[in-house]
Structures are given as structure tokens and as C-alpha cells.
NUDREN-949873 format. One record per residue (C-alpha): residue in three letters; x, y, z. Coordinates in steps of 0.001 Angstrom, whole numbers, padded with zeros to 6 digits, always signed. Example, Ala and Ser with C-alpha at 12.3 -4.5 7.8 and 13.67 -1.06 7.14 Angstrom:
REM NUDREN-949873
Ala+012300-004500+007800 Ser+013670-001060+007140 
REM end
This chain:
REM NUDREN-949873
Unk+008165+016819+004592 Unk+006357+014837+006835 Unk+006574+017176+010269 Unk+005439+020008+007918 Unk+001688+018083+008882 Unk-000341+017997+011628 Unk+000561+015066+013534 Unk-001436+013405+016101 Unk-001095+011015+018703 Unk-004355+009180+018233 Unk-006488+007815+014889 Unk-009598+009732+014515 Unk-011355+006430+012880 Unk-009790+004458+015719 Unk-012908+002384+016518 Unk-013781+001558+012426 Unk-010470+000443+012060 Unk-009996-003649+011424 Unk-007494-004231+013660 Unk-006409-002290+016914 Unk-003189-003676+018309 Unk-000115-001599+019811 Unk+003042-001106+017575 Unk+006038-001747+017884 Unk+006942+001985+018347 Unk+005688+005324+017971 Unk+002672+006347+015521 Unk+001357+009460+014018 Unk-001814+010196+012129 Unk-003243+012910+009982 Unk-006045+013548+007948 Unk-005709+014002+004141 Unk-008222+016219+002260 Unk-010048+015289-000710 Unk-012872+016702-002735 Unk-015810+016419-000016 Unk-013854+013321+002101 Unk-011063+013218+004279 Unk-008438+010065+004439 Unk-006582+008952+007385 Unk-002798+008660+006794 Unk-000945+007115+009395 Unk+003055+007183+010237 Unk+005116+004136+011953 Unk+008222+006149+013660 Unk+011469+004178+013226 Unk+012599+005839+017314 Unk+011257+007099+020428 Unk+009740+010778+019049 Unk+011538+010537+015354 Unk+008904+011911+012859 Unk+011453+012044+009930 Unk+010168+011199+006783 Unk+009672+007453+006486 Unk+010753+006198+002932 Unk+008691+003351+002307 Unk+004680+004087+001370 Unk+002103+000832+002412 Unk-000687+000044+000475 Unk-003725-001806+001370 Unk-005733-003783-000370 Unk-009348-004229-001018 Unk-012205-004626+001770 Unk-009474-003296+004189 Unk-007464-000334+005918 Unk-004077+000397+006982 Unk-004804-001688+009561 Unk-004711-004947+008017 Unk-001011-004156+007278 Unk+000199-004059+010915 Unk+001432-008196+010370 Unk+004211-006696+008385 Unk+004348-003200+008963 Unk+004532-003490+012835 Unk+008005-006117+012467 Unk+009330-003651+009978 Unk+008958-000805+012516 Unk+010246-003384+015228 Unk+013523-003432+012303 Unk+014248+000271+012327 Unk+011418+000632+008868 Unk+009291+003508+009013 Unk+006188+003607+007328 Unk+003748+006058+005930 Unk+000198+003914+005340 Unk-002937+005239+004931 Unk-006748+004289+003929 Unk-008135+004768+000524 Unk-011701+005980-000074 Unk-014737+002870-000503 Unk-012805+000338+000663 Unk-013340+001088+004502 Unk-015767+003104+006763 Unk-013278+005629+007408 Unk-013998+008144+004395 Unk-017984+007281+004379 Unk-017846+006650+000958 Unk-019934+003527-000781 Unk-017909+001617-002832 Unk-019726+001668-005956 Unk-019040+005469-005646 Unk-015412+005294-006332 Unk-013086+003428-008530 Unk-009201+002247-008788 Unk-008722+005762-010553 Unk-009749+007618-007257 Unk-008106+005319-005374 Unk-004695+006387-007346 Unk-005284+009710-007061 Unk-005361+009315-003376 Unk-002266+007174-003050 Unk-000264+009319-004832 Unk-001430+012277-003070 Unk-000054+010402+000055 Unk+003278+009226-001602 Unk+003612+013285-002324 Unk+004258+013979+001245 Unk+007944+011855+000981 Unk+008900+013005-002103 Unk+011701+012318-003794 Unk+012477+010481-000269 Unk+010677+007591-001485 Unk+012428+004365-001781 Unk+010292+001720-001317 Unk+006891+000561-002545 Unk+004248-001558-000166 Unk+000884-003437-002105 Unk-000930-006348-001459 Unk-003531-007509-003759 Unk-005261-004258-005211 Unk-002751-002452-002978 Unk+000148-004010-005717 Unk-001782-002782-008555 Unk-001349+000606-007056 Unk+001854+000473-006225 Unk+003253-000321-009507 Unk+001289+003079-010102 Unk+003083+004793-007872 Unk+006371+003890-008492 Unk+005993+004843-011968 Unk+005530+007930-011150 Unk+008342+008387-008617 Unk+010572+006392-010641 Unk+013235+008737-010120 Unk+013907+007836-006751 Unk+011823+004234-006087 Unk+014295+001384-006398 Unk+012657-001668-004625 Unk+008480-002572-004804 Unk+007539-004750-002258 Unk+004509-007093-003703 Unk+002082-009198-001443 Unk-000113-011118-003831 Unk-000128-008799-005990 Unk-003631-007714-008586 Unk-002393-006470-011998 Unk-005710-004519-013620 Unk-006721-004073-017781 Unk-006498-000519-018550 Unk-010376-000802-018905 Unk-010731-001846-015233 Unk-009217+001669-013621 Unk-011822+003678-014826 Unk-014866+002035-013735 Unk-016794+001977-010570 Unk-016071-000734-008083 Unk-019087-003562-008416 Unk-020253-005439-011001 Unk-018638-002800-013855 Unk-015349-003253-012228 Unk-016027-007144-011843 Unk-016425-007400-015744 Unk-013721-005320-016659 Unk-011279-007343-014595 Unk-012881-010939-015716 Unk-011848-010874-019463 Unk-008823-013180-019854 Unk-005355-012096-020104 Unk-007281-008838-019919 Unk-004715-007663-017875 Unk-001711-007980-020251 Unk-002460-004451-021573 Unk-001162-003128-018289 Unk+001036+000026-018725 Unk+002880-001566-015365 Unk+004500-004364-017575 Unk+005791-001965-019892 Unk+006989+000365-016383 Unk+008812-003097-015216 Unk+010247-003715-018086 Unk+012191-000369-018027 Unk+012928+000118-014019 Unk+016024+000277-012320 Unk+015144-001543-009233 Unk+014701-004441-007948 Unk+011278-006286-006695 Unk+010541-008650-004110 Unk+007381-010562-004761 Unk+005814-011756-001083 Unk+003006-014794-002109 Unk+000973-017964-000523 Unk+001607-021258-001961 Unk-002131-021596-002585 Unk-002533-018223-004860 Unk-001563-017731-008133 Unk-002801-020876-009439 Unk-003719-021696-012624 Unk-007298-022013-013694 Unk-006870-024192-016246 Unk-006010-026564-013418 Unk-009522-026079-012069 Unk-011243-026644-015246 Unk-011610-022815-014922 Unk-009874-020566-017662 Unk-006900-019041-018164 Unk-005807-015802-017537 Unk-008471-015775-014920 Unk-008174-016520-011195 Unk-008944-019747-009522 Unk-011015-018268-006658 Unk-012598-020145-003995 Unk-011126-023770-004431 Unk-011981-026830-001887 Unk-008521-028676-001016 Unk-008961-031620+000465 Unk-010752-030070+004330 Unk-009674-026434+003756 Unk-011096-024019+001640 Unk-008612-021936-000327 Unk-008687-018097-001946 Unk-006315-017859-004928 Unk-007328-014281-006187 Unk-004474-013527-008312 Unk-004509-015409-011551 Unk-001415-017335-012479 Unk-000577-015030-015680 Unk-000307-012421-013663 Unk+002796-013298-011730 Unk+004221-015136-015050 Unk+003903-011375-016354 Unk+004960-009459-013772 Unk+008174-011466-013258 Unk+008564-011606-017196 Unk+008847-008302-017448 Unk+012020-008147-014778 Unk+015565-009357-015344 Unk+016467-012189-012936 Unk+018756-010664-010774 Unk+015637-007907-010148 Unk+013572-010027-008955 Unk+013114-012384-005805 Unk+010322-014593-004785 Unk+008974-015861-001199 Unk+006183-018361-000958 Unk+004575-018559+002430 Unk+003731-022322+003149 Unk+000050-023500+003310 Unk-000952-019219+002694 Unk-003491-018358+000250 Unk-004506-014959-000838 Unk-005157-013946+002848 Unk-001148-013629+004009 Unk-002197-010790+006890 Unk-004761-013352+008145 Unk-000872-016208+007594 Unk+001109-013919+009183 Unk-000605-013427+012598 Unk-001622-017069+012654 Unk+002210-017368+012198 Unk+004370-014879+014272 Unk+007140-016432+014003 Unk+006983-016408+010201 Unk+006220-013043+010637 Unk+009380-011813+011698 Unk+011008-013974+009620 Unk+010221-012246+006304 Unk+009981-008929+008161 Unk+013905-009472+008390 Unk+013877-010735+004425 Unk+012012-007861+003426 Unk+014181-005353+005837 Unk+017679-006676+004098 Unk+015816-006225+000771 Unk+014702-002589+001625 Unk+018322-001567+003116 Unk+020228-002236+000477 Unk+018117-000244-001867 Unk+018808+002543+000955 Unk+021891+002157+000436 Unk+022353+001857-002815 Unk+020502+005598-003327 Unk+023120+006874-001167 Unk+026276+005718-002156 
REM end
């Protein structure tokens, strides 16, 4: 489905993008359409020329684009992965669009207008952070052929939170505690077929209880000893998340001395890099080949 588009050679948003480094192998681009916006969508070729469709979807997080997934993506592609990424409205200059003036509901819309173009060749989920949150999303709704999610520090949202406009209604929504055990993506866990491979710093997911803070909430900015850490991701959240999985679906990796910021780890860190590229490869094979045998 994929060559159906029109493919380009270079990124249109180019110069607003976060990071501009070569891959590791070929690269496509095309624009998405929206109501009054267009989105950037971006392909990682697995060969010299291939423009098959990839079947894993990336999703970035907040106050980022595709970009900020090349750490992981760009070893992947190294690995024989191909990728389809992409940028979502508000979070990034690419689709001019303020953040207050969109919301995690838009931002589904778009990614599963994007996961539309590999069909029911989707196998594999990407997130990090709000990126996770959306991915759970999307493999809902391509449950039928999705079996392994991919989570980097993964945000887990209250119902209440997804309507909202990003900013301070968002920021409320998202603050009540355990807020976010209403989640529909519990009950979606709960029930899938796959397997998931959780991706997360030693320094996120802490408790807040721990930091006289409260729980069910995230420990944000902390001082530790010299260094200032970022644990976004409150410590319920992964208790939930893995909860909601049988053992034998689900896999943790903790990146030493990371925090929330694991793109930021992971280039400070190539050889690390690689590393769980080649975790996360062997993870995303067999799922291959499970779908095909």
C-alpha cells in the first residue's frame, strides 16, 4: 500500500525538524492531508530502493517529531526493520498548528490515519511517552493483525484527558490520581494476543510517594544527588500496564542511569543503542514470524 503514495526523496519540513542526521538506508516522505493541515509521514526502507510496506508504525512523543526517533529507528533500519513514522499535529512546527489547538483525540485520528496505509500488514507498534498512549490506540484497532507493541516510557491517559485541548485542561485531566486506571487500553491488554516489550530508564517510573509526592501521580523533576532527573511516567502506570499482561507477554529493559529522556540515553550511548536495537529486532521477528507460519 505504501508505493500506491507519492514518495519523495527529500522532507519538505527538513529544516523544522529536531534532528537531521543520515540513516542508515534509504528514506521516503509524503505528505498526509488533514482538515486544513498537512502531516509529514516518513518511510525507513529496509534495502537499496525497497519501498515495500514497512510493518512496524513509530510514534513520537510530545514536544517532538519523527525525528527524535532516529536513536532507535535508524539501528532498526541498520537490522533489516522498516519503518513508517510520521509527525502529529501541535506537537511540532511542521503542521503550523498551536498546541492548545489540538488534543490527544486529533492526534489519534492522525496516527491511525497513518497506520491505514499498512493495513492489515501491521505487526508492530512504536510509542514513547505520549507516543505509547497512542499506540495502545492503535493496536486496538488493528488488533487483528498487531502482535508485538513496542513501549518507550510509556504515558497511559484517563478517558477524560483525550478529549481536551493540550495546556492547562489537558494538564488537569491527566493530574488526578490513578486517574488513569479507567483506561480502555488496560482492558485492550488484558484481552491481546501478543506480546509487549516495555523499553524504560531506571530513573522513570518512580513512585511519588517516595518523593513525598502522591501516588498515582508522577515524580517529575527530582534532584539526585548532582543530576537532575525527569520521571514523567508515574509508577502505577507501568504496575498497570504490566498487570494487565500474562508473564510470558511481557518483557522489560531498563536502560542504566536513563530517565524519561531515553532518545537524549541512546545517542549519549551508541553502543547501548545498538544493543537494544538488536533486543527489540529479535522481539519484532519473531512476531513476523509467528503471523506467517
Amino acid at each position: 500500500m505504501i508505493n500506491r503514495l507519492a514518495l519523495t526523496s527529500a522532507s519538505r519540513f527538513r529544516s523544522r525538524l529536531q534532528f537531521d542526521e543520515a540513516p542508515t538506508g534509504p528514506e521516503f516522505f509524503f505528505a498526509q492531508t488533514f482538515s486544513g493541515y498537512q502531516l509529514e509521514g516518513r518511510v525507513l526502507a529496509n534495502s537499496a530502493g525497497e519501498t515495500s510496506t514497512p510493518k512496524v508504525l513509530a510514534i513520537h512523543g510530545a514536544r517532538s517529531d519523527y525525528s527524535r526517533l532516529n536513536a532507535i529507528l535508524y539501528p532498526l533500519q541498520a537490522l533489516g526493520i522498516a519503518s513508517l513514522s510520521f509527525n502529529l499535529s501541535g506537537h511540532n512546527p511542521s503542521a503550523d498548528i498551536a498546541l492548545e489547538n489540538t488534543s490527544l483525540t486529533h492526534n489519534l485520528q492522525e496516527a491511525l490515519q497513518f497506520a491505514g496505509h499498512l493495513g492489515a500488514e501491521l505487526r508492530t507498534v512504536i510509542g514513547h511517552s505520549l507516543g505509547g498512549a497512542l499506540a495502545l490506540k492503535v493496536a486496538q484497532a488493528h488488533r487483528a493483525s498487531v502482535r508485538r507493541i513496542v513501549l518507550f516510557c510509556p504515558a497511559l491517559y484517563p478517558e477524560a484527558a483525550w478529549q481536551q485541548p493540550f495546556g492547562q485542561p489537558f494538564k488537569r485531566a491527566i493530574s488526578v490520581p490513578y486517574g488513569f486506571l479507567d483506561s480502555p487500553s488496560l482492558d485492550f491488554l488484558s484481552t491481546f494476543e501478543g506480546e509487549v516489550l516495555l523499553v524504560i530508564g531506571e530513573y522513570d517510573g518512580l513512585q511519588a510517594s517516595t518523593f513525598g509526592g502522591v501516588a498515582g501521580t508522577s515524580v517529575g523533576t527530582q534532584q539526585m544527588g548532582a543530576r537532575a532527573i525527569y520521571s514523567a511516567i508515574p509508577h502505577e502506570v507501568i504496575e498497570a500496564i504490566e498487570k494487565s499482561l500474562a508473564p510470558r507477554q511481557f518483557r522489560r529493559i531498563v536502560l542504566p542511569g536513563c530517565d524519561h529522556a531515553v532518545s537524549t540515553w541512546l545517542r549519549e550511548n551508541p553502543p547501548h543503542a545498538v544493543e537494544l536495537a538488536n533486543e527489540i529486532a529479535r522481539f519484532i521477528n519473531a512476531g513476523n514470524r509467528l503471523q506467517t507460519s
